[in-house]
N, C-alpha and C positions, 0 to 999 in steps of 0.2 A: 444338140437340139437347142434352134433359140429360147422356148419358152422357159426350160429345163434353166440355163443360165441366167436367163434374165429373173427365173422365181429364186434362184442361189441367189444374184447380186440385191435383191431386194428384203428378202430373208437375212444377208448379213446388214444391212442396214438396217433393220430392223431392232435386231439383237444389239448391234453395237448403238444404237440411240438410247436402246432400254439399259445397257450396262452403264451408260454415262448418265443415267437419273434425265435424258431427254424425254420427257413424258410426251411432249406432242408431235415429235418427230416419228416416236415411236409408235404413236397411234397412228400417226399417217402411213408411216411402213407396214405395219401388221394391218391394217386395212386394206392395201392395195394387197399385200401377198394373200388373203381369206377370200378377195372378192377376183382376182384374177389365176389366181394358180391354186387355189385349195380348196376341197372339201373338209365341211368342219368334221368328220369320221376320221379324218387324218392329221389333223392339226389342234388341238386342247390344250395343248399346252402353247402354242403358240396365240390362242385366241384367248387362256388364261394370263397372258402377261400383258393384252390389250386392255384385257379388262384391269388389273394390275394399274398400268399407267392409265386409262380414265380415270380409274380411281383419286391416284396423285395428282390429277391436274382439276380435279373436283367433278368429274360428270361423272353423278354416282346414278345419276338414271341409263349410261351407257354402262355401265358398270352391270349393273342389274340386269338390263336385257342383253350382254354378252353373256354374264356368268349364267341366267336363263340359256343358252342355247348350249351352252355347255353343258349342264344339268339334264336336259333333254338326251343327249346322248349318253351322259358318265354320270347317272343316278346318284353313283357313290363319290363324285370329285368332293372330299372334304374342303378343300381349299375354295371352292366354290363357294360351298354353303355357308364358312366363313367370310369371303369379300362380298356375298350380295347381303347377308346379315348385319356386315357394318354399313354397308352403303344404305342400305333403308335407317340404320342408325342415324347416320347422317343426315338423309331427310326426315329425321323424325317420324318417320312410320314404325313406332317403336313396336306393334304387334307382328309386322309382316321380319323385323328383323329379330326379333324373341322366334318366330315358326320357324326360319333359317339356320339362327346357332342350335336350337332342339333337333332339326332335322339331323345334323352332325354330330349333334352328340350322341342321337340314336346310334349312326353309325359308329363311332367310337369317343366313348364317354370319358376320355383322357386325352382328344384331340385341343390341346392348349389354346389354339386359337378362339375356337369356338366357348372354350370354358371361360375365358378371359372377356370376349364380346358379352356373351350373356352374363355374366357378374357384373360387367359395366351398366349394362343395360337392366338390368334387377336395381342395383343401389340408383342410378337417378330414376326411374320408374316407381318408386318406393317413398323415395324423399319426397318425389313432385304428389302422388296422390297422398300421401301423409299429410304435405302443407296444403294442399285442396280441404281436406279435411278439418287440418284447426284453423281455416281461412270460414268456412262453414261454422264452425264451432263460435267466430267471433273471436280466435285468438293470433288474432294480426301479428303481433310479434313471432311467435313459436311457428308462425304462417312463412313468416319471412327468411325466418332461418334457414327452415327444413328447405325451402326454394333453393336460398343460398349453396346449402346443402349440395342437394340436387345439380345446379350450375357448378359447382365447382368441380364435380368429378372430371369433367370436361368442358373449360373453361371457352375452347374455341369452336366445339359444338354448334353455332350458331341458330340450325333451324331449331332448337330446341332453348337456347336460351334467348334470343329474341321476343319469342311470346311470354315466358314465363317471366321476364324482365316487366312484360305490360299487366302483366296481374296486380 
């Protein structure tokens, strides 16, 4: 069957772009094999390692609405709940990425990934409304640190140190 071959020859290109860290290759191949030869009932993991390399190559909003479709189907994909929990990290929707890592921790409270995202996400969450607070207070210095603080955990963080840079 041609279609049968031509979803194998695109399917190995797929995989072999994502094993060589091609992130955009890979997204172009796992996009063509989802949208022309699969049902997402049958492919999760294939549509997990799309989302995977969007992530890598920074489009954490395709990140989000793949790992969404996955989640729709695999309630319980930890690793999901993990990569859309950092990607809202990344844009700085730090509420929508806190509900993502607790969603997985429900599911299993020793899933590493998700314990790691949310600790990340606690200590600059913490620092930035701590220095809100002695910025309130009038204490500009101990204001600045705690920012510091905060920025430093993840220094390339960008949607989140950008603004907190203009404070």
């Amino acid at each position: 069957n041609e279609d049968a071959t031509n979803c194998a020859h695109v399917t190995n290109a797929a995989l072999s772009a994502y094993q060589q860290s091609d992130w955009s290759s890979a997204i172009q191949h796992f996009g063509n094999v989802l949208t022309n030869y699969a049902t997402l009932g049958d492919t999760p993991d294939l549509l997990y390692m799309k989302s995977q390399a969007e992530y890598n190559v920074g489009d954490y909003y395709g990140t989000i609405s793949d790992t969404g479709k996955i989640l729709k189907s695999y309630p319980q994909h930890l690793e999901a709940y993990q990569l859309r929990g950092e990607a809202y990290f990344r844009l700085n929707e730090m509420d929508m990425a806190q509900k993502h890592f607790r969603e997985g921790l429900k599911l299993d409270p020793e899933h590493g990934g998700c314990k790691e995202g949310h600790r990340l996400l606690k200590k600059v969450t913490k620092n930035d409304k701590r220095g809100d607070a002695a910025f309130e207070k009038g204490e500009y210095k101990e204001a600045i640190g705690l920012w510091w603080g905060a920025m430093n955990v993840d220094i390339e963080h960008l949607a989140f140190v950008r603004p907190t840079l203009l404070k």
